[in-house]
Backbone as CSV, one residue per row, in Angstrom:
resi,resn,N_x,N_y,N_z,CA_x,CA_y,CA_z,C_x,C_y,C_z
1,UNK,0.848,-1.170,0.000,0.000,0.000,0.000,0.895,1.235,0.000
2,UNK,-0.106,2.332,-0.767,0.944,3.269,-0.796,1.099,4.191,0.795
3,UNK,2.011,5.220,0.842,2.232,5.592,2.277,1.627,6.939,2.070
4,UNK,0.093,7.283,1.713,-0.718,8.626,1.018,-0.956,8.778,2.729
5,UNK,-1.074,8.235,3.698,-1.602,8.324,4.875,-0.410,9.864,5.555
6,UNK,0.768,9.453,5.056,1.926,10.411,5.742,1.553,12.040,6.131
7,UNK,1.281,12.579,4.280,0.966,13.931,4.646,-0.596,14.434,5.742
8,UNK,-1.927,13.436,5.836,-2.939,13.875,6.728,-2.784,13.370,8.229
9,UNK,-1.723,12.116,8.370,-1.057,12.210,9.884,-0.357,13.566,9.923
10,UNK,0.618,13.862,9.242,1.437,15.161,10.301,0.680,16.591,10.144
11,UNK,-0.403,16.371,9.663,-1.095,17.869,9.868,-2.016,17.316,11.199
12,UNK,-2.149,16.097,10.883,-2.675,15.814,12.344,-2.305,15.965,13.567
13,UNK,-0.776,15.689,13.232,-0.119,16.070,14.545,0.081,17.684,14.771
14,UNK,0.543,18.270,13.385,0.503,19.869,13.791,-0.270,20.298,14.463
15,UNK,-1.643,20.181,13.518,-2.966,20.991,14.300,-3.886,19.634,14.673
16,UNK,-3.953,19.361,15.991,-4.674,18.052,16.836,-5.835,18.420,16.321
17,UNK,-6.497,19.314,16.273,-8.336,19.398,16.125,-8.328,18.888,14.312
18,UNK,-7.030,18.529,13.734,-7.873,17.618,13.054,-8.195,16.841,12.500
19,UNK,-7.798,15.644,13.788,-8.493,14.190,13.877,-9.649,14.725,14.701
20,UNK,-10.521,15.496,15.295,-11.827,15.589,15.679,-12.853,15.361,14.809
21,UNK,-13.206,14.338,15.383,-14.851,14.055,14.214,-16.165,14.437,14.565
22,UNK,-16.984,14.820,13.958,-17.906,15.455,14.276,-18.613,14.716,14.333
23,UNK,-19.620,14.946,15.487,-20.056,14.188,16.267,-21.601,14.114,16.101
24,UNK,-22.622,13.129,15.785,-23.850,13.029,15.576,-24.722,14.005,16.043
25,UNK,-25.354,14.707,15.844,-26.469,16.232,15.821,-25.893,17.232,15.397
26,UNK,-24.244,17.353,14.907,-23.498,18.378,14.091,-23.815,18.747,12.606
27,UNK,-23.268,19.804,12.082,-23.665,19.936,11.152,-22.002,19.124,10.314
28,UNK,-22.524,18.319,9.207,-21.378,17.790,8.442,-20.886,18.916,7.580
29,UNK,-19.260,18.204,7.720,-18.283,18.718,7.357,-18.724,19.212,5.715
30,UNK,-19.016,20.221,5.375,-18.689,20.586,3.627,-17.414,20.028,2.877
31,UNK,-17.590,19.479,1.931,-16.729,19.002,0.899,-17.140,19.486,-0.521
32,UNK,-15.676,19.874,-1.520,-15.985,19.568,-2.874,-14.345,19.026,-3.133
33,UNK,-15.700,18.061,-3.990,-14.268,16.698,-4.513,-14.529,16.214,-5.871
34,UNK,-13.712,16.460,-6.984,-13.897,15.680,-8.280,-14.372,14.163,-8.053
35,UNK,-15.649,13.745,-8.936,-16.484,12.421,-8.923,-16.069,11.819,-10.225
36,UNK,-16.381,10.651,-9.991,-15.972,9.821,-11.237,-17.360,10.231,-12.214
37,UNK,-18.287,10.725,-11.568,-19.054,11.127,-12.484,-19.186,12.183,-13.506
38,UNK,-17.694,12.813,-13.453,-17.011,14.102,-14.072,-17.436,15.354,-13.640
39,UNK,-17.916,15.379,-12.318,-18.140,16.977,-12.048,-17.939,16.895,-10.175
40,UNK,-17.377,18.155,-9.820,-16.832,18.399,-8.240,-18.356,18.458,-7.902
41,UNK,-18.184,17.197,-6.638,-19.706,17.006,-5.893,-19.332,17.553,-4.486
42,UNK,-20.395,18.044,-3.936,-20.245,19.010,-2.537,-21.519,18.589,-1.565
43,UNK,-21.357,18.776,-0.234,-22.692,18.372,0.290,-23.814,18.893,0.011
44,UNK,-24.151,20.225,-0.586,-24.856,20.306,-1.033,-25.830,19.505,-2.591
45,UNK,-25.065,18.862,-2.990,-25.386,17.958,-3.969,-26.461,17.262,-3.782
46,UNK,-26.191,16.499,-2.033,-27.231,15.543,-1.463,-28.218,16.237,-0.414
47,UNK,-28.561,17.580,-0.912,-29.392,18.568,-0.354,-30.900,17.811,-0.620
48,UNK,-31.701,17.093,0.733,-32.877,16.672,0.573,-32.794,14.712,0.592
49,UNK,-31.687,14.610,0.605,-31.582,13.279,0.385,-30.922,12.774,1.637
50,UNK,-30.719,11.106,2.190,-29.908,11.067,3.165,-28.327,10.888,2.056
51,UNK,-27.388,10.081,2.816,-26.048,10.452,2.465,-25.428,9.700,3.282
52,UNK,-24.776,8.527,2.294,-24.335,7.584,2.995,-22.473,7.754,2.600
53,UNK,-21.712,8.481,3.337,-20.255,8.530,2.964,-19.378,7.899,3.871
54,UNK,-18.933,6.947,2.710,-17.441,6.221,3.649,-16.458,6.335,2.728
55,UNK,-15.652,6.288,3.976,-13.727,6.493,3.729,-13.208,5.335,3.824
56,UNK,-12.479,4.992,2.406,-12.096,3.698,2.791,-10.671,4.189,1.883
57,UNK,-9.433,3.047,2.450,-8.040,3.116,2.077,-7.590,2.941,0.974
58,UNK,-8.161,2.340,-0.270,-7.139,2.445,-1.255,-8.082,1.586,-2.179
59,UNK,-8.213,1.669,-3.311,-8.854,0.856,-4.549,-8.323,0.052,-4.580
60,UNK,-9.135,-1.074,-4.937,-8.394,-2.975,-5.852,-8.091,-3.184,-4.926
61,UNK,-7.264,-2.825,-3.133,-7.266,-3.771,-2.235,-8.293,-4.481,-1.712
62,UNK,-8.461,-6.017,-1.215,-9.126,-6.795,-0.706,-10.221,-6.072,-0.202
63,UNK,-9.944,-5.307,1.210,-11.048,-4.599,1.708,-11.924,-3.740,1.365
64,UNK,-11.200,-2.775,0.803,-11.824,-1.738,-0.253,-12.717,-2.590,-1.432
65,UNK,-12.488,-3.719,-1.931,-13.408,-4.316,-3.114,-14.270,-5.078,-2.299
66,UNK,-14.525,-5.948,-1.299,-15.123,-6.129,-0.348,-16.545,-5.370,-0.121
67,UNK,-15.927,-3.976,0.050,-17.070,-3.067,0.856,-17.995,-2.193,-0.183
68,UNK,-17.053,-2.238,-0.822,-17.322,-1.586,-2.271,-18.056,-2.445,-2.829
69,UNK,-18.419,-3.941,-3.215,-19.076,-4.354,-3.846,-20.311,-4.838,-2.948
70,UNK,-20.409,-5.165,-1.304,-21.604,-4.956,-0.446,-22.415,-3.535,-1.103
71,UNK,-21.825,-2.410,-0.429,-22.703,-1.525,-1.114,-23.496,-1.029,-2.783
72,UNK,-22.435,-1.812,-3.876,-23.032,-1.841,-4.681,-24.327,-2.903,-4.987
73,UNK,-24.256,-4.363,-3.893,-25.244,-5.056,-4.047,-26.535,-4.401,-3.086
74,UNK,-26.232,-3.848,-2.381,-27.368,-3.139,-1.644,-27.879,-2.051,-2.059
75,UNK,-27.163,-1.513,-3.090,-27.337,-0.385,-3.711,-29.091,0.259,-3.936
76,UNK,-29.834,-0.412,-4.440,-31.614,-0.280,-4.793,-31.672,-0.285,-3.405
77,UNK,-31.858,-0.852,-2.347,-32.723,-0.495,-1.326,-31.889,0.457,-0.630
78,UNK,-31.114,1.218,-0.781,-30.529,2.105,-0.056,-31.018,3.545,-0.922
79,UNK,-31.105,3.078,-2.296,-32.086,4.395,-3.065,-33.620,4.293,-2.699
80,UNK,-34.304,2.887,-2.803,-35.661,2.754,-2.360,-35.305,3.936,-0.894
81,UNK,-34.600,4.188,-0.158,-34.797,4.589,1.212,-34.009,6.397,0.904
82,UNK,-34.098,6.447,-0.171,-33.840,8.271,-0.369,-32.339,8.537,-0.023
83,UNK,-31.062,7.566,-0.229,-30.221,7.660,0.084,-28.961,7.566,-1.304
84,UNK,-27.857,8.271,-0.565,-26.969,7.833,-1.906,-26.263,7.358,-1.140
85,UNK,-25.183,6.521,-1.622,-24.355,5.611,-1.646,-22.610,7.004,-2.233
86,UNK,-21.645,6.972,-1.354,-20.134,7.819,-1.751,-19.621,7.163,-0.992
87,UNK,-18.437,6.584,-1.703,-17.087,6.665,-1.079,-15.985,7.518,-1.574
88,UNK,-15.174,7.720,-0.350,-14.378,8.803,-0.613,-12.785,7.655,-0.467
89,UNK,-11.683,8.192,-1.333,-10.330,7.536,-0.729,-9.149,8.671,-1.510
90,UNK,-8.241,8.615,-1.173,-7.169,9.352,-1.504,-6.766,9.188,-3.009
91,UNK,-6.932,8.081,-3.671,-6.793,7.588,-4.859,-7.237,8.745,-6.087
92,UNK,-6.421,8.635,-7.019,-6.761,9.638,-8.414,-8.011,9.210,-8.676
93,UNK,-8.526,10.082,-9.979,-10.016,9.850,-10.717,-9.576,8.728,-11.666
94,UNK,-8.838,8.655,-12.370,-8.383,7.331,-12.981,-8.257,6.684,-12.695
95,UNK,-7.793,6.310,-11.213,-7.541,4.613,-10.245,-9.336,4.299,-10.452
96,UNK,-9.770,5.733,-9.721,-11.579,5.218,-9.431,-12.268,5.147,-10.386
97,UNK,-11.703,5.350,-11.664,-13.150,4.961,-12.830,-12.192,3.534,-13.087
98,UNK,-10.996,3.185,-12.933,-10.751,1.920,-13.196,-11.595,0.925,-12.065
99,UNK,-11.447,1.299,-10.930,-11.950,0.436,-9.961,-13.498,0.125,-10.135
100,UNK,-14.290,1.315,-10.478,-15.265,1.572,-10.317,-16.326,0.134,-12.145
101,UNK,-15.408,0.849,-13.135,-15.216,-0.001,-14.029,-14.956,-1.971,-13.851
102,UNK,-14.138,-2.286,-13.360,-13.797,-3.728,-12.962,-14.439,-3.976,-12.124
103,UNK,-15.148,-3.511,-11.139,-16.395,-3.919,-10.147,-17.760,-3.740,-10.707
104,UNK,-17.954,-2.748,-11.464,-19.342,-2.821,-11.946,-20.007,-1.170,-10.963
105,UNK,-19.208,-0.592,-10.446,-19.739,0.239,-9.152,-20.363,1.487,-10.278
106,UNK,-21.883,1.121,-9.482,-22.589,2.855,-10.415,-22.990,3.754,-9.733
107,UNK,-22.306,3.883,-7.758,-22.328,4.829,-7.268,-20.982,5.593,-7.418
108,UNK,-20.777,7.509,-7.293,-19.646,7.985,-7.086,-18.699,7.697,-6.224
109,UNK,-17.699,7.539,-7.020,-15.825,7.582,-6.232,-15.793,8.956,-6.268
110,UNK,-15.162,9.742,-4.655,-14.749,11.278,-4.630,-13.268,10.807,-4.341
111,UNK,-12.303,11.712,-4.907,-11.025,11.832,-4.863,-10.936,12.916,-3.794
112,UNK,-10.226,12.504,-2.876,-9.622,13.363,-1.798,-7.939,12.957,-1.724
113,UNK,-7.108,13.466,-3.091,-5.650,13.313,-3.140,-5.055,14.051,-1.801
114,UNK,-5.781,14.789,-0.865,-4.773,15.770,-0.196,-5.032,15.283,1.165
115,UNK,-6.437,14.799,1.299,-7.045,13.621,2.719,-7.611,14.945,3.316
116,UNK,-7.951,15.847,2.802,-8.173,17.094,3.749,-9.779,17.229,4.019
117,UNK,-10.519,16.499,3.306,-11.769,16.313,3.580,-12.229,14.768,4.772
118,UNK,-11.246,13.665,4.356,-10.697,12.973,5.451,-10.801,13.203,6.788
119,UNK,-9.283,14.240,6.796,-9.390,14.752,8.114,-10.194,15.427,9.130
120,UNK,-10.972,16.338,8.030,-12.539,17.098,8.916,-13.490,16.100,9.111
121,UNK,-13.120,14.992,8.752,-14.507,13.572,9.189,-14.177,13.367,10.138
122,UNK,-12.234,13.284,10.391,-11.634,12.756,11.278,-11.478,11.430,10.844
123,UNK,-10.899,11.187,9.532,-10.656,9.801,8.864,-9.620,10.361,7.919
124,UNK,-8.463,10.171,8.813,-7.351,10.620,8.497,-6.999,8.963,7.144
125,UNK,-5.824,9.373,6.165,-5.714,8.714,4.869,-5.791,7.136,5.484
126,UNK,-6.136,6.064,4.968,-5.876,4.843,5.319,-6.994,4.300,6.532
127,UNK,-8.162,5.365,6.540,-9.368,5.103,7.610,-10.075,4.904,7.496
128,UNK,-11.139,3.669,7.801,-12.317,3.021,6.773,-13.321,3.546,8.158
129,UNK,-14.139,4.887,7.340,-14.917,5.250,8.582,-16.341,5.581,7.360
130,UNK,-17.419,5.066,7.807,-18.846,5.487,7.572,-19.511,6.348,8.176
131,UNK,-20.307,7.164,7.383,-21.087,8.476,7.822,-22.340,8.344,7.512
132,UNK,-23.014,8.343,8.430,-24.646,8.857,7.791,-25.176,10.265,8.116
133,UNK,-25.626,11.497,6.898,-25.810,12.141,6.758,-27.168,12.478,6.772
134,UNK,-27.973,13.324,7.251,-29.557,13.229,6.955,-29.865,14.344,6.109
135,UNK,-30.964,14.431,5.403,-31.335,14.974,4.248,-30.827,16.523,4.294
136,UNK,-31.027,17.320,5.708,-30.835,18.676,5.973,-28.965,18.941,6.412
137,UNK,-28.404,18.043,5.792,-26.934,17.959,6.093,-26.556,17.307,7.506
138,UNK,-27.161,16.495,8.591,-26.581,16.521,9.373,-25.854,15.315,9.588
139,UNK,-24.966,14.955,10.592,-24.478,13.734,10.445,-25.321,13.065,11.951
140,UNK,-25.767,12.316,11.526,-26.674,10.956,12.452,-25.726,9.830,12.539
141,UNK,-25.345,9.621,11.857,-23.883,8.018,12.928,-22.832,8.265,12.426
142,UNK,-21.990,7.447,13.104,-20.742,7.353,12.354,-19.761,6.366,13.242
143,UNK,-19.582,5.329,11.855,-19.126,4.379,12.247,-17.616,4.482,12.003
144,UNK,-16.812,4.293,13.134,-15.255,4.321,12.744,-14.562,2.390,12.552
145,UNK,-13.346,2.495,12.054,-12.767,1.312,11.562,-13.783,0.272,10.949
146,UNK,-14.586,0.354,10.671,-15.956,-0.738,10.139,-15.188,-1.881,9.747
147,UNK,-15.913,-2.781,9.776,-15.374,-4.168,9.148,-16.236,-4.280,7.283
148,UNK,-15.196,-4.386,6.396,-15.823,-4.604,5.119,-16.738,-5.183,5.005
149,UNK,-17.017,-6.245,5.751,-17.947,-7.077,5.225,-18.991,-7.230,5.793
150,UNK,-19.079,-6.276,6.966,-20.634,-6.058,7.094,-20.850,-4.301,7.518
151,UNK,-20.165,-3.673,6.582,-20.442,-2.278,6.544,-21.615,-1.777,6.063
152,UNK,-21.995,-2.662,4.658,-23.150,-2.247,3.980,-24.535,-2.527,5.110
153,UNK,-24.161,-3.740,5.307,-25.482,-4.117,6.208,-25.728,-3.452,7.048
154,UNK,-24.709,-3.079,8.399,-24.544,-2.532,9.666,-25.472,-0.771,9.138
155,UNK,-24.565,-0.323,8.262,-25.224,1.036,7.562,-26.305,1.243,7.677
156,UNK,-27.273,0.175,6.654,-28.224,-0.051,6.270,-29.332,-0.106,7.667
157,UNK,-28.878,-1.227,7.743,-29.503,-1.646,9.672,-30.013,-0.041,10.580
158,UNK,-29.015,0.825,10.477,-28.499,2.178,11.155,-29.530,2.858,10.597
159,UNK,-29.443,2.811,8.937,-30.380,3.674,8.293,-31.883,3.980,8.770
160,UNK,-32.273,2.377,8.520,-33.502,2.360,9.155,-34.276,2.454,10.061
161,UNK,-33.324,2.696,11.410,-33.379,3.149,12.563,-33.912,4.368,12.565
162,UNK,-32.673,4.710,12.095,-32.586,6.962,12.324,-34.166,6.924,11.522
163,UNK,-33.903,6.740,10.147,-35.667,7.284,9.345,-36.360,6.973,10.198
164,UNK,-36.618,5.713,10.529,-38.362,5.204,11.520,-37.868,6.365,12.947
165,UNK,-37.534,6.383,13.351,-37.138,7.394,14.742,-37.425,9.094,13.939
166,UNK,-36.910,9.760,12.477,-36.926,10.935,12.382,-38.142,10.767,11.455
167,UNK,-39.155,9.520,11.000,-40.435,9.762,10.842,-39.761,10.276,9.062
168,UNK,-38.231,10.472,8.343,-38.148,10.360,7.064,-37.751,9.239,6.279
């Protein structure tokens, strides 16, 4: 694996606040990040929708294709439920339309080459952390180190919680 983790550890260490993750009833972190879908997507994008974003370490590794292809098989009932499906990783737009390509994946890859959107999750480079976002931007869970292989589910599981509880 490559060592992309280096430069968002030592800003971590410079400035500590930022590995702080924001914490469920916050408002989520703003991002704009080139998509494999050819245009810079921002939270406002998923304005009205929920927003399912995870950080995961690196394309074509084991785990990363793993989690990546759970969520693409869960993919319809996570739209049946008003949600999108993003992962974010440090990787170029060319690694992710290759990856995205050889898996079959028809949700967006966001490129975060600098981890700086990462770090305001508090999923510094090399951190497989899930977010659930609710329609008005906020973040409702967030799962740190997840296990690949039951990220999609666990998510999902989560999802349906928060909606039946926020009645969306």
């Amino acid at each position: 694996m490559r060592r992309r983790w280096i430069l968002p550890l030592l800003a971590a260490l410079l400035i500590p606040s930022a590995l702080a993750m924001p914490q469920p009833g916050q408002r989520a972190p703003d991002f704009k990040l080139p998509s494999t879908e050819g245009e810079t997507l921002s939270l406002q994008n998923f304005k009205g929708k929920w927003l399912v974003l995870y950080f995961y370490p690196e394309d074509f590794t084991m785990g990363c294709t793993i989690q990546a292809r759970r969520f693409q098989q869960n993919l319809t009932t996570f739209q049946k439920l008003n949600t999108q499906i993003v992962g974010v990783s440090q990787d170029d737009l060319a690694t992710h339309k290759g990856f995205c390509t050889k898996e079959g994946l028809t949700f967006p890859l966001l490129s975060d080459s600098l981890g700086t959107v990462g770090l305001a999750y508090g999923a510094p480079g090399g951190a497989r952390n899930t977010y659930i976002i609710d329609p008005q931007g906020i973040l409702r869970r967030a799962f740190v180190g997840v296990n690949p292989l039951t990220s999609s589910a666990d998510t999902l599981t989560a999802l349906k919680e928060l909606q039946k509880k926020t009645g969306s």
